[in-house]
Residue, then its C-alpha position, 0 to 999 in steps of 0.5 A: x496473547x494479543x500479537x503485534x499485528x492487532x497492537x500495531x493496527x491500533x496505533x494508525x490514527x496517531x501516526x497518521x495525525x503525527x505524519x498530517x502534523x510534519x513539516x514537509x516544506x523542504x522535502x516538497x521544494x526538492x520536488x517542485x519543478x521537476x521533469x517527473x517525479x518517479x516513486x518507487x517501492x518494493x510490495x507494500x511500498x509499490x502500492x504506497x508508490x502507486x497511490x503517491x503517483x496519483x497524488x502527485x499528479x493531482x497536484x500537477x506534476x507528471x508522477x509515476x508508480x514502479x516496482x524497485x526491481x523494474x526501475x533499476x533493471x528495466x526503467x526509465x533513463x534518468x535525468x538530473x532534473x527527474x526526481x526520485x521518491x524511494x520508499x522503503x519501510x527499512x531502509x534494507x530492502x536490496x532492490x530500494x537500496x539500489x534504486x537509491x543509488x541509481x538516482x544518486x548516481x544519475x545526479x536526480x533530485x532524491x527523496x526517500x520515504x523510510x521509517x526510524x533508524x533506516x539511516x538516510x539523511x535525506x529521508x523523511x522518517x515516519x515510524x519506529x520498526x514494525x514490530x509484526x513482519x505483516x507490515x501495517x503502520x509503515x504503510x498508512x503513515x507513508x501514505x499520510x506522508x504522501x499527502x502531506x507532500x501533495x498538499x504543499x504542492x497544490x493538490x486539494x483535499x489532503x491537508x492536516x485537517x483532511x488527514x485528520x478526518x481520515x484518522x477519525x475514520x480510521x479510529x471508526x473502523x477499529x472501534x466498530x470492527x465486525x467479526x466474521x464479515x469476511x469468512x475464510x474461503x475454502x480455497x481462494x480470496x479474491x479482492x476487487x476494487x476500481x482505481x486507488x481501490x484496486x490499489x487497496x484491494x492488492x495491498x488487502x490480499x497482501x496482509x491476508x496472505x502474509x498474516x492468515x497464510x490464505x490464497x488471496x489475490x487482489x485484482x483491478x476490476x477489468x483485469x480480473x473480467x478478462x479472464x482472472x475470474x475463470x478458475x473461481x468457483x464456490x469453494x473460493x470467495x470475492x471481495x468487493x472493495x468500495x463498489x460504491x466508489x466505482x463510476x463505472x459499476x463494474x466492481x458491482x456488476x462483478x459481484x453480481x456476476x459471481x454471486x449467479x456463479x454460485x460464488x460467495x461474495x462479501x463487500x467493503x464499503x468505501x468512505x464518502x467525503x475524502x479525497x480518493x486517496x485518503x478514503x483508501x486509509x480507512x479501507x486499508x484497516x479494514x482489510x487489515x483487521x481482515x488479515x489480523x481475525x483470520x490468522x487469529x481464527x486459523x491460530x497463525x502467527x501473523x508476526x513472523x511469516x517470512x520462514x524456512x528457506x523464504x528467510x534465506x538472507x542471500x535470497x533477500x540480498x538478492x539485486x541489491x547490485x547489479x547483475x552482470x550486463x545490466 
C-alpha cells in the first residue's frame, strides 16, 4: 500500500502553484514598514521561518529566523511596530500558540502562516491537514507562501510566474526520481549544504529521521568542518546538498575530504536558474522522496512516527503558557 507520505509528496507542484496564485496584497501591507519583521516557527516551520527571513530581507525589511521556544523565553523585546510572522502547520503547536499570544499581547502587527482548520483569523491558509505525521506539503506551500509575500514587497525573482517554474522543477523531479541514490548508511547520515541549502540539508535529515527512523543530521558546512565531522567513519555516509550552489566550495571540498576518510559520500544537485530560495523546493522533494524510499526499503511506517511516550499529549502541551519567572 502506498503511504500518505509518498501520495502527499505528489501533490506539491499544485499547492505550490495554488499559494503563487493568492492574493497576498493584504497580508504583505501588515508587514511593509515595519521595524523588523520576526518569523518564528517550531521544526519544519523554524526552517520555513529561516528561508522567509531571507526573503524578506531580499525584499528590504530587517527580517529574522527563531525557534518558538527561543522567541517567547528568550527573545527579543517586542515593540507595537515589530511585526510578528508565526508559522505553524496546525495551529496546535504549544510554543507557536504562545508566540502568538506573545505579540498579540505586545500590540505587534501579526501574521500567521497556518494551513486549514487551524482557526486563526489572521492566518494566511495554505493546505488541508497532512495526512502523514512526516510533514511535507505544509511546508513546500508555506515557503510558496513566503514568496509570494516577498514579492509584494519588492524582492525579485519569486513572483507567480517564477513559483510556477519551481513547480515544474518539482514535478521534474517526482517524475525523474531515481531509486537507490541515496543508500542507507550503516549508522549515520549526514547532509551538508551552504546557505539556504544548509537550511534544506537540516529539513532533509528531518523527514529522514521521522520517516526511515535513520540517524540523519544536517549541517552548515562550516559548522560541520569545525568539529562535526570527527565521530564519521565508513560505516556513516555525507550528503552533499548543491555543491554546486556553494561559492565557496566548501561543501565539495568536504566531500572531498570524506571520500580520502574512506567515508561513502553521495550529492544532491542544486537547481540553476531560480531565486535561492525557491531552488530549495525542488531540492526539499528530492530529499523527501529520499525519506519516503528509506522507510519503504526498512518497511517503516512514515505516517505515524510520534509513538509511545513521545506521544504523551502533556509532554506536546508542554510551554504552551509560561513557566513560572518567565
Amino acid at each position: 500500500m502506498t503511504s500518505a507520505l509518498r501520495r502527499t509528496i505528489h501533490t506539491q507542484a499544485d499547492a505550490i502553484e495554488r499559494m503563487a496564485a493568492a492574493d497576498l496584497a493584504e497580508p504583505a501591507q501588515r508587514l511593509r514598514d515595519a521595524r523588523r519583521v520576526l518569523l518564528v516557527g517550531t521544526g519544519t516551520s523554524r526552517h520555513a521561518a529561516d528561508l522567509g527571513a531571507l526573503l524578506l530581507r531580499d525584499a528590504g525589511l530587517d527580517a529574522y529566523g527563531f525557534a518558538a521556544e527561543q522567541f517567547v523565553t528568550w527573545g527579543p523585546t517586542l515593540h507595537p511596530d515589530d511585526a510578528v510572522v508565526v508559522i505553524s502547520h496546525t495551529g496546535r503547536t504549544a510554543y507557536s500558540r504562545r508566540a502568538r499570544e506573545t505579540a498579540r499581547t505586545a500590540g505587534c502587527r501579526l501574521l500567521t502562516i497556518t494551513g486549514e482548520r487551524a482557526g486563526w483569523p489572521e492566518a494566511i491558509v495554505t493546505v488541508a491537514p497532512e495526512e502523514s505525521e512526516t510533514y511535507t506539503v505544509s511546508y513546500t506551500a508555506c515557503l510558496a507562501a513566503l514568496a509570494n509575500l516577498a514579492h509584494c514587497l519588492g524582492c525579485p525573482d519569486v513572483g507567480p510566474a517564477d513559483l510556477t517554474r519551481a513547480a515544474r522543477h518539482v514535478r521534474a523531479v517526482c517524475a525523474t526520481y531515481q531509486p537507490g541514490a541515496v543508500p542507507a548508511p550503516g549508522r549515520a547520515l549526514g547532509l551538508v549544504g551552504a546557505g539556504p541549502y544548509a537550511v534544506t540539508a537540516a529539513e532533509g535529515a528531518l523527514k529522514i529521521r521521522e520517516a526511515a527512523g535513520v540517524l540523519a543530521e544536517g549541517f552548515d558546512a562550516e559548522r560541520l568542518l569545525h568539529g562535526a565531522a570527527v565521530p564519521y567513519g565508513p560505516r556513516d555516509r555525507l550528503l552533499l546538498v548543491a555543491p554546486d550552489s556553494d561559492p565557496d566550495g566548501l561543501v565539495a571540498a568536504i566531500g572531498a575530504a570524506a571520500t580520502a576518510e574512506g567515508i561513502p559520500v553521495s550529492t544532491v544537485p542544486g537547481i540553476a536558474g531560480l531565486h535561492p530560495v525557491l531552488a530549495q523546493l525542488p531540492v526539499t522533494v528530492g530529499l523527501q522522496l529520499v525519506a519516503a524510499e528509506l522507510a519503504e526499503v526498512d518497511r517503516r511506517d512514515p505516517d505515524q512516527v510520534i509513538v509511545g511516550a513521545w506521544a504523551e499529549e502533556s509532554l506536546w502541551e508542554r510551554g504552551s503558557v509560561p513557566s513560572p519567572g518567565h
